[in-house]
N, C-alpha and C positions, 0 to 999 in steps of 0.2 A: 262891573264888567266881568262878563264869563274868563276864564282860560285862554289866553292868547295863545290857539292851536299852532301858530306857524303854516308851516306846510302841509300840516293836518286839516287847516281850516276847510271846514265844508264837506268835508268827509266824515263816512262814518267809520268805525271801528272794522267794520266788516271789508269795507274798503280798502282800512288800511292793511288788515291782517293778509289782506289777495296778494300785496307787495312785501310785507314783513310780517312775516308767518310768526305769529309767539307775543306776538309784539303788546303789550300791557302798559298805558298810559301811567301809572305808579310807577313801575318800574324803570319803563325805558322813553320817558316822555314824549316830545317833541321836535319837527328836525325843522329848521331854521325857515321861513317864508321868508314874502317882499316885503318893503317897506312899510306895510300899513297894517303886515303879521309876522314881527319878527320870529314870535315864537315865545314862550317863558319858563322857562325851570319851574319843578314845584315848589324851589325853596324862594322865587319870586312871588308864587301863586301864596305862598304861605305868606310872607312879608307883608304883603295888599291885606289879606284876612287882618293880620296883627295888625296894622294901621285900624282898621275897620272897629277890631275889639275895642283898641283903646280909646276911640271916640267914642263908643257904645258905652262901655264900663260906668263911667259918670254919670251918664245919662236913666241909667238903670236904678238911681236912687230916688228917683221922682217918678219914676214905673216902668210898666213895660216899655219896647222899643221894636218895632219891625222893620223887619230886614226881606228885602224881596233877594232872591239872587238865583243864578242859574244851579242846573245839576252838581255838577264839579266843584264850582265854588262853594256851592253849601257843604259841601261835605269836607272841605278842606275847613270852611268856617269853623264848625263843627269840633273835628278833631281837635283842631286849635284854644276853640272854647274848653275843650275838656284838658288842654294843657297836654297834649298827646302830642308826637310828631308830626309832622301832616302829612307821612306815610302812610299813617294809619287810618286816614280818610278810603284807604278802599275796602276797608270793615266794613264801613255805612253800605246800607243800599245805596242806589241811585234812586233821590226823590223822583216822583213826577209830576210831570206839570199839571201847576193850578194846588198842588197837596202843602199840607202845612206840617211845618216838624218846629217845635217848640225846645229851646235852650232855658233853661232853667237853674237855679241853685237849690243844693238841700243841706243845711247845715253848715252853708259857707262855702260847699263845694261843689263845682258847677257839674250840671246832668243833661240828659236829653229826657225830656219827661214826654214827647211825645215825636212819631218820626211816621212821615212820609203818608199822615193821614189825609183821607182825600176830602 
């Protein structure tokens, strides 16, 4: 599951910045929706990824493992993978759809060895 926008949902950026001028998903998130999009902090969006790794992580020793997931969330995956904040997820570009970006280890330590190829 992507980012539970909130009151964001279904809007774009451009949309939102028309109403809150400056306004940066990193930064100043999300503002609360209905019931079926409360909304989520990044440090929830982060929590979801870490769940995700450590089902992953195991699995990684019998081989690869692919992860389909949207923009945001990948990038939050991402950071998380690399042990980073998942503030730092607005480094990454934003993938695009259909493009594959590859999480890796080298030496024990995890890397992106490939991002956002189409």
């Amino acid at each position: 599951m992507e980012w539970d926008y909130g009151g964001y949902e279904g809007l774009t950026a451009e949309q939102i910045r028309e109403a809150r001028p400056g306004w940066d998903l990193w930064r100043d998130g999300v503002i609360p929706g209905d019931a079926d999009h409360p909304g989520e902090e990044l440090a929830q969006v982060a929590a979801r990824t870490d769940a995700v790794l450590d089902r992953i992580r195991p699995l990684l020793r019998e081989g690869d493992v692919a992860v389909v997931a949207h923009g945001h969330l990948a990038r939050v995956l991402t950071a998380r993978w690399l042990g980073l904040d998942a503030s730092a997820s607005r480094l990454l570009g934003h993938p695009h759809p259909g493009t594959l970006s590859v999480l890796a280890t080298e030496d024990g330590h995890p890397v992106i060895s490939a991002w956002n190829v189409p």
